[in-house]
C-alpha positions in Angstrom: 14.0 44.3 94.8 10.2 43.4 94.4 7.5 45.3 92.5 5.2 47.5 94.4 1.9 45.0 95.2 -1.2 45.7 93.0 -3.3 43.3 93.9 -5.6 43.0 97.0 -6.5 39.2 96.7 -5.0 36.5 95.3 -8.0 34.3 95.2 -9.4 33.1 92.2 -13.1 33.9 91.3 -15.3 31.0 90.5 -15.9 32.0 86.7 -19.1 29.9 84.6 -18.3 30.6 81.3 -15.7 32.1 78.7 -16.0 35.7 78.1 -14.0 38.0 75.2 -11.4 39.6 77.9 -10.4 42.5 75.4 -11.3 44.4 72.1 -9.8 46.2 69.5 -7.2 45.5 67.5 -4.0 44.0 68.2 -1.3 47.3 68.6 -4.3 49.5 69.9 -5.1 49.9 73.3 -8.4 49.2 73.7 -10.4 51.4 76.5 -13.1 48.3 77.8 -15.9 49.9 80.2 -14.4 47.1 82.8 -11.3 48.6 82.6 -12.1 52.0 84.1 -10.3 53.1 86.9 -7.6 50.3 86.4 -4.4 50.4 85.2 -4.8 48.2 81.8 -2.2 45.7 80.5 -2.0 44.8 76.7 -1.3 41.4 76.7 -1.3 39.2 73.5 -1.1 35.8 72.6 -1.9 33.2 70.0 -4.0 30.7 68.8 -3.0 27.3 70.3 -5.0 24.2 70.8 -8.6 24.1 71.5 -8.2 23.6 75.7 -5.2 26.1 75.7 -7.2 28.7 74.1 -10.2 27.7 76.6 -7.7 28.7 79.5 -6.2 32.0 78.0 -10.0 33.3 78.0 -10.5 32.3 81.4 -7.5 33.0 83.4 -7.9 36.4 81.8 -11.8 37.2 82.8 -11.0 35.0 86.2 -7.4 37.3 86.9 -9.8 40.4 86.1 -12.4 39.2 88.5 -10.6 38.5 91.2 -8.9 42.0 92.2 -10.1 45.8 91.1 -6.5 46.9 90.4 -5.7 45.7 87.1 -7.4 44.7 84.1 -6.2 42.5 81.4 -6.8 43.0 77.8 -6.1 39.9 76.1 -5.7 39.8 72.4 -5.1 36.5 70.3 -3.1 37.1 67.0 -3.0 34.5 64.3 0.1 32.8 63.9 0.6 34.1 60.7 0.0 37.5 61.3 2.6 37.6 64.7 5.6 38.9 63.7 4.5 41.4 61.5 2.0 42.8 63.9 4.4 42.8 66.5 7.1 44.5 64.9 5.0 47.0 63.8 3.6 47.7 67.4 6.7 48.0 68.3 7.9 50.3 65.8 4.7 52.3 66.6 5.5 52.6 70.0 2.3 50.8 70.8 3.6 47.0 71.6 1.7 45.2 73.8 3.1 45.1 78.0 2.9 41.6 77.8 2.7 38.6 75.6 3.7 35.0 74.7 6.7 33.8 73.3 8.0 30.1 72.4 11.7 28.8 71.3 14.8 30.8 72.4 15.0 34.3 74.2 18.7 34.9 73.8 18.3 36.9 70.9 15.7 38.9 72.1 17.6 39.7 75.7 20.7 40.7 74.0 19.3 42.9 71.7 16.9 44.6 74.1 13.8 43.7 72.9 12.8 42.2 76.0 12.6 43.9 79.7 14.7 41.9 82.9 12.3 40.4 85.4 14.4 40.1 88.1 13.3 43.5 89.8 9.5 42.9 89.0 9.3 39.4 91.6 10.6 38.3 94.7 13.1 36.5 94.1 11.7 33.5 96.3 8.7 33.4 93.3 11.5 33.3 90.4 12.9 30.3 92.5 10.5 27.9 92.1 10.7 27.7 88.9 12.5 23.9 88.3 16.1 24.0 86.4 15.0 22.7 82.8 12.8 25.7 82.7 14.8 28.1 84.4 17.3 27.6 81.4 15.1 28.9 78.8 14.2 32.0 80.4 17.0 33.5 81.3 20.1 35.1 79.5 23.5 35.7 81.4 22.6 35.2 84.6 18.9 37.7 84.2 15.4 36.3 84.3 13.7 37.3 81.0 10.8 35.9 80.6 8.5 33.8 83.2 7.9 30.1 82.0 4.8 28.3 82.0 6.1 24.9 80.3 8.1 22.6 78.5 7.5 20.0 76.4 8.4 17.8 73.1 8.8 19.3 70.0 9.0 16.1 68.2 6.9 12.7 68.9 5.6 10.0 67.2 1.7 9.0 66.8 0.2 6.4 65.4 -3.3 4.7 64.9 -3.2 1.5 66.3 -6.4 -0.1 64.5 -4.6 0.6 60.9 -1.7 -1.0 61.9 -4.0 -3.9 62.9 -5.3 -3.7 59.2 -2.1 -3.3 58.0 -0.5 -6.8 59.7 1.7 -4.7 62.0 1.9 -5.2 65.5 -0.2 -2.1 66.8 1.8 -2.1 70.5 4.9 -1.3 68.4 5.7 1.4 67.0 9.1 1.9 64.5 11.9 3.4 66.1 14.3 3.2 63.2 13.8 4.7 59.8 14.4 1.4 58.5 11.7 0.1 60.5 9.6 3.2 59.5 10.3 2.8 56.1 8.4 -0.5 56.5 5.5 0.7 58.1 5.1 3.1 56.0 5.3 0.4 53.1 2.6 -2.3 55.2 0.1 0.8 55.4 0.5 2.6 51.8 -2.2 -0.1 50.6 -4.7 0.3 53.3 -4.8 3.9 52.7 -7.0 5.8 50.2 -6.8 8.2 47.6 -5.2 11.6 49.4 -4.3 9.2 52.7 -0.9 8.5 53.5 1.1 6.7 55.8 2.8 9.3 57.4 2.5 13.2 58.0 5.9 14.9 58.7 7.2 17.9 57.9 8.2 18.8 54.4 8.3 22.5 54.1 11.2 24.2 54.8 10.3 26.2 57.7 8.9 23.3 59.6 12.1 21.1 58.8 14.4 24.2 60.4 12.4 23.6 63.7 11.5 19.6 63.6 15.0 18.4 62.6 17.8 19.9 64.8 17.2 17.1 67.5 18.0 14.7 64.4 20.9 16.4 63.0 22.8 16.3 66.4 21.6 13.0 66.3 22.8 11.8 63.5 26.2 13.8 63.3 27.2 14.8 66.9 26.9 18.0 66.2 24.9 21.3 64.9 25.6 23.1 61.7 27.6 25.2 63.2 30.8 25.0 65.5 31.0 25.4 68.8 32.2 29.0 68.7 30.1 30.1 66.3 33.2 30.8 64.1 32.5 28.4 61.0 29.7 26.7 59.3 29.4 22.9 60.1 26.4 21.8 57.6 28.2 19.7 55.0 28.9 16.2 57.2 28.2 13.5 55.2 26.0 12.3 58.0 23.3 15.0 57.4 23.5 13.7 53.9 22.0 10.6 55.3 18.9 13.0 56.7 18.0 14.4 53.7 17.8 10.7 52.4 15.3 9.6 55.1 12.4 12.1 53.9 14.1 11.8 50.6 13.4 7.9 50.4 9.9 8.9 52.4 8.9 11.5 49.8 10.0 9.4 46.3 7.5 6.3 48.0 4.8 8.3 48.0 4.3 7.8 51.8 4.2 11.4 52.9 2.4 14.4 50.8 4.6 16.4 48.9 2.4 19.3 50.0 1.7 20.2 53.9 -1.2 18.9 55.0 -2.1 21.7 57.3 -0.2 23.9 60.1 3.2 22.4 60.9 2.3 22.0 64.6 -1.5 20.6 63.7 -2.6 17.1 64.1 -5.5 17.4 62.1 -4.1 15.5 59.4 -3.8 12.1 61.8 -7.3 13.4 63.2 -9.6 13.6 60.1 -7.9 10.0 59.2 -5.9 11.6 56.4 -2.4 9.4 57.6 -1.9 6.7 59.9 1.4 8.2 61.5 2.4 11.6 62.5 5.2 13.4 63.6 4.3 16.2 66.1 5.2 17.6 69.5 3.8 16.2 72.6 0.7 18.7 72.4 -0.6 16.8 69.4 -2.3 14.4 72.3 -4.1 17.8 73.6 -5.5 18.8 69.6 -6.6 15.0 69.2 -8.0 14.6 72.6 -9.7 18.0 72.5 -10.9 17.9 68.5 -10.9 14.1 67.8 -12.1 11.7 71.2 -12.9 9.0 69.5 -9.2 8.3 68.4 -7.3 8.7 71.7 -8.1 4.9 72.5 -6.4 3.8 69.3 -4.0 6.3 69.3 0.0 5.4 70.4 2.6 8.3 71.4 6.6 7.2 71.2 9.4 9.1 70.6 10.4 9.6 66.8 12.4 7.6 65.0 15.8 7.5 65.2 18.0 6.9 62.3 19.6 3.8 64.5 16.6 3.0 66.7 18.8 4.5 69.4 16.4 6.1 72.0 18.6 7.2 74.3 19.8 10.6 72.9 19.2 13.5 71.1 15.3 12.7 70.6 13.7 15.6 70.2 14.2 19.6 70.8 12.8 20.6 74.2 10.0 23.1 73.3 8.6 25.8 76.0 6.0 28.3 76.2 6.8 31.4 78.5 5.0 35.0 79.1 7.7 38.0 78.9 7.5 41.7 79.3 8.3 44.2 76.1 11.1 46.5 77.1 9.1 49.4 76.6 6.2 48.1 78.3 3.8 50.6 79.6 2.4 48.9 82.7 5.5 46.4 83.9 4.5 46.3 87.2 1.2 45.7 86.6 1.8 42.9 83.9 3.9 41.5 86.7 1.4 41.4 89.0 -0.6 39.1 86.8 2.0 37.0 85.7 2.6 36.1 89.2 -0.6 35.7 90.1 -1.2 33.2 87.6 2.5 31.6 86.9 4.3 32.0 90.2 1.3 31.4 92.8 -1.6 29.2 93.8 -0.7 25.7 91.6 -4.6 25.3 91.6 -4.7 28.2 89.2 -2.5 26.4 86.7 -4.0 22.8 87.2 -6.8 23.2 84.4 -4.6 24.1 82.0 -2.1 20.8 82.1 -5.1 18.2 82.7 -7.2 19.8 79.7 -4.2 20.0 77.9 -4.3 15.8 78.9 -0.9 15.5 80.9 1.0 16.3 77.4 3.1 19.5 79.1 5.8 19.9 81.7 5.0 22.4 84.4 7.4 25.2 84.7 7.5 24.8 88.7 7.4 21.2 90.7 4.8 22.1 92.9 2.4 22.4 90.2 3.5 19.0 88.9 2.8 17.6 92.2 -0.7 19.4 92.0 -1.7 18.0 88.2 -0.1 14.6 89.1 -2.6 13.8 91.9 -5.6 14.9 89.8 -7.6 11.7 89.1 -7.5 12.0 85.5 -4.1 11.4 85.4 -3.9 8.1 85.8 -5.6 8.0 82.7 -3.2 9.4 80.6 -1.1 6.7 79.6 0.8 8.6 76.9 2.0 11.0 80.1 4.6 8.5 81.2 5.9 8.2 77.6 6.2 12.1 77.0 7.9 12.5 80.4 9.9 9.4 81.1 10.8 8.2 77.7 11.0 11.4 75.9 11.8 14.8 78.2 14.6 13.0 79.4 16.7 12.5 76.2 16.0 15.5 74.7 18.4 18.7 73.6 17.8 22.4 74.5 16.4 24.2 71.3 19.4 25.9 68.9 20.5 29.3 70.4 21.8 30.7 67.3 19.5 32.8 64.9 16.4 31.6 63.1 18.7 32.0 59.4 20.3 29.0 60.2 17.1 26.6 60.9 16.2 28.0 58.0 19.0 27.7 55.8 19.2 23.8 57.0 15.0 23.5 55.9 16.2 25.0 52.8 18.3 21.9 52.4 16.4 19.3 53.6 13.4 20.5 51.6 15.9 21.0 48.2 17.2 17.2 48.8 13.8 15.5 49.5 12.1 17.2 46.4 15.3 16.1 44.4 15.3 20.1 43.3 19.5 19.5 44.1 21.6 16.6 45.4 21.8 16.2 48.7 25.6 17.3 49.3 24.8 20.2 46.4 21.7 21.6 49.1 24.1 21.3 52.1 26.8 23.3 50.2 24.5 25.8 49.4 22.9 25.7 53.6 27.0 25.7 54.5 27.7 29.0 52.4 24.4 30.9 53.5 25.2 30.1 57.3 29.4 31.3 56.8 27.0 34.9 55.9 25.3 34.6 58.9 28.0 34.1 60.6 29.8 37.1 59.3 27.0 39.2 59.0 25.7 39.0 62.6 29.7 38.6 63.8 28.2 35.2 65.6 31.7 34.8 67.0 31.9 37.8 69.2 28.0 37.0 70.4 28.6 33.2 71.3 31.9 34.6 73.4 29.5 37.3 74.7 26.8 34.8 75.7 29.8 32.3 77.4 31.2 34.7 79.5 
């Protein structure tokens, strides 16, 4: 089936400047003088990187320009503030039609949060979307959401003139955290009073996003089995992650506060550490907010704890628009999301070169598109993001958000030497065997496998 057609053109309009494309506040529907005699789609999003936010604004005033049909009323919500306002739109009956959503889906389309796509597109526009992507947005078999990108959620950066000062060889980068630890040790005395050698996470929320790459790298497995029947978090081998930050943390080489936003470079780009751990859109922030450090700045993969780079590097990250399930205006949020997702790669070709090659488009054509722009050639960290790093990474955990969490809890607990690291793994164990049980895990993983 394919939603009735809203829109009269698909051309773009040449827009000059940014403009506010909606008012009010987020979980009220705004009525904009522009929006009279349109059908109006609440569509919400958040604040990312300086060039991503840049795009947001103007694909919304250029969508609203180019066609009399619909108008878009774009609201950014802090990250802070997202689930609460959200929920409580929801709960209100006033959630917006459309918004932006990162990590996993399967939670949200088995519990009917989210409304099935495949009746709202032809299914000819749902098929260009390449394979890696096509696994994030859809749950048993249904398209759920409609995906823009992919990319890195964990990278290494590094400032190549303080590893200069620091005797290290600035064209190579640790990829062991026995050679980090002694990076971190040649650049401790170069740095000053509040620098350090390394920003990573060391809250507990960032470490239950940041490290499940690691754990399956270290132990072969997640903290949880295969069935979703029994917690999996005491191996001695995550043990031996907790000691990395632990040994990280005790040296004084990373803060034992956070240094900012877990998914910030400003740390790295206000000179604050010489090394950062960060997804690949870290090379957007520092190439958008900090130019003058993208010449001296490397990108690698993270560290592994056996330098072994050809596995389990990183969680695969993705950013994708989907519909509420109680949307008011489907068809017309639809109608936008194909005009600027599933049509014209032009419309999507500002957003991947501002955003300096550091993203993987959703569909190949467009990746054809950005890769002949002339600027690309200029993004040598490109090839490293997408033929050192996509490659060997791991799909993001489908289970529920509790157990990232309950793993941070650990990491956190052994690092700040608040419990021993087997003690904090026990304790991450127990509270996943309640998750387990209390969200009867087993009979959703057999659900989601049939």
């Amino acid at each position: 089936m394919k939603r009735r057609t809203f829109i009269s053109t698909a051309a773009a309009a040449t827009a000059t400047g940014l403009a506010a494309c909606g008012s009010g506040t987020p979980g009220e529907r705004a009525d904009a003088p522009e929006a009279e005699g349109r059908t109006t789609v609440e569509f919400w999003g958040n604040v990312f990187t300086t060039p991503e936010n840049a795009w947001y604004e103007q694909i919304v005033e250029d969508f609203n320009a180019a066609q009399e049909d619909v108008y878009i009323n774009f609201q950014v919500v802090p990250g802070d503030a997202w689930d609460q306002k959200l929920k409580a739109a929801q709960a209100a009956g006033n959630a917006p039609d459309l918004y932006i959503q990162a990590g996993r889906l399967d939670t949200a389309a088995r519990t009917g949060t989210l409304m099935p796509l495949d009746d709202l597109f032809d299914s000819a526009v749902l098929d260009s979307v390449n394979d890696i992507s096509k696994e994030v947005s859809q749950y048993q078999g249904q398209w759920y959401a409609f995906p823009l990108l992919v990319e890195p959620q964990m990278t290494l950066y590094w400032n190549k003139d303080l590893f200069e000062q620091a005797g290290l060889d600035p064209d190579s980068p640790p990829t062991s955290w026995d050679e980090m630890y002694e990076a971190c040790e040649a650049l401790s005395p170069i740095m000053g009073n509040g620098q350090f050698a390394l920003n990573t996470a060391v809250d507990s929320g960032t470490f239950g996003w940041t490290t499940v790459a690691a754990q399956m790298h270290v132990a072969g497995h997640l903290p949880i089995s295969d069935d979703w029947t029994t917690a999996d978090a005491e191996d001695p081998a995550y043990e031996e992650l907790i000691v990395f930050y632990k040994t990280l943390q005790e040296n004084g080489w990373i803060p034992r506060q956070a240094l900012g936003e877990g998914n910030s470079a400003q740390a790295f780009g206000e000179g604050k550490v010489a090394m950062l751990s960060q997804g690949s859109w870290g090379m957007s922030e520092i190439a958008a907010d900090y130019p003058d450090l993208v010449p001296v700045t490397g990108v690698a993969p993270w560290v592994q704890s056996d330098g072994d780079m050809s596995h389990s590097v990183s969680t695969i990250g993705n950013m994708k628009w989907v519909v509420d399930a109680k949307a008011k205006e489907p068809e017309a949020a639809a109608s936008f999301m194909e005009w600027v997702l599933g049509g014209d790669p032009e419309v999507l070709r500002p957003f991947f070169v501002d955003t300096q090659f550091t993203k993987a488009p959703a569909r190949d054509e467009v990746t054809e598109v950005v890769n002949s722009d002339p600027a690309a050639a200029e993004a040598s960290w490109s090839d490293v993001v997408f033929e050192d790093i996509v490659p060997n990474c791991i799909p993001e955990a489908q289970y529920p958000w509790d157990i990232n969490e309950a793993m941070g809890d650990a990491i956190q607990a052994g690092m700040l030497g608040q419990l021993s690291p087997s003690e904090a793994l026990a304790e991450a164990n127990a509270e996943i065997q309640k998750v387990i049980e209390r969200e009867d895990l087993a009979e959703i993983r057999a659900e989601m496998d049939a």
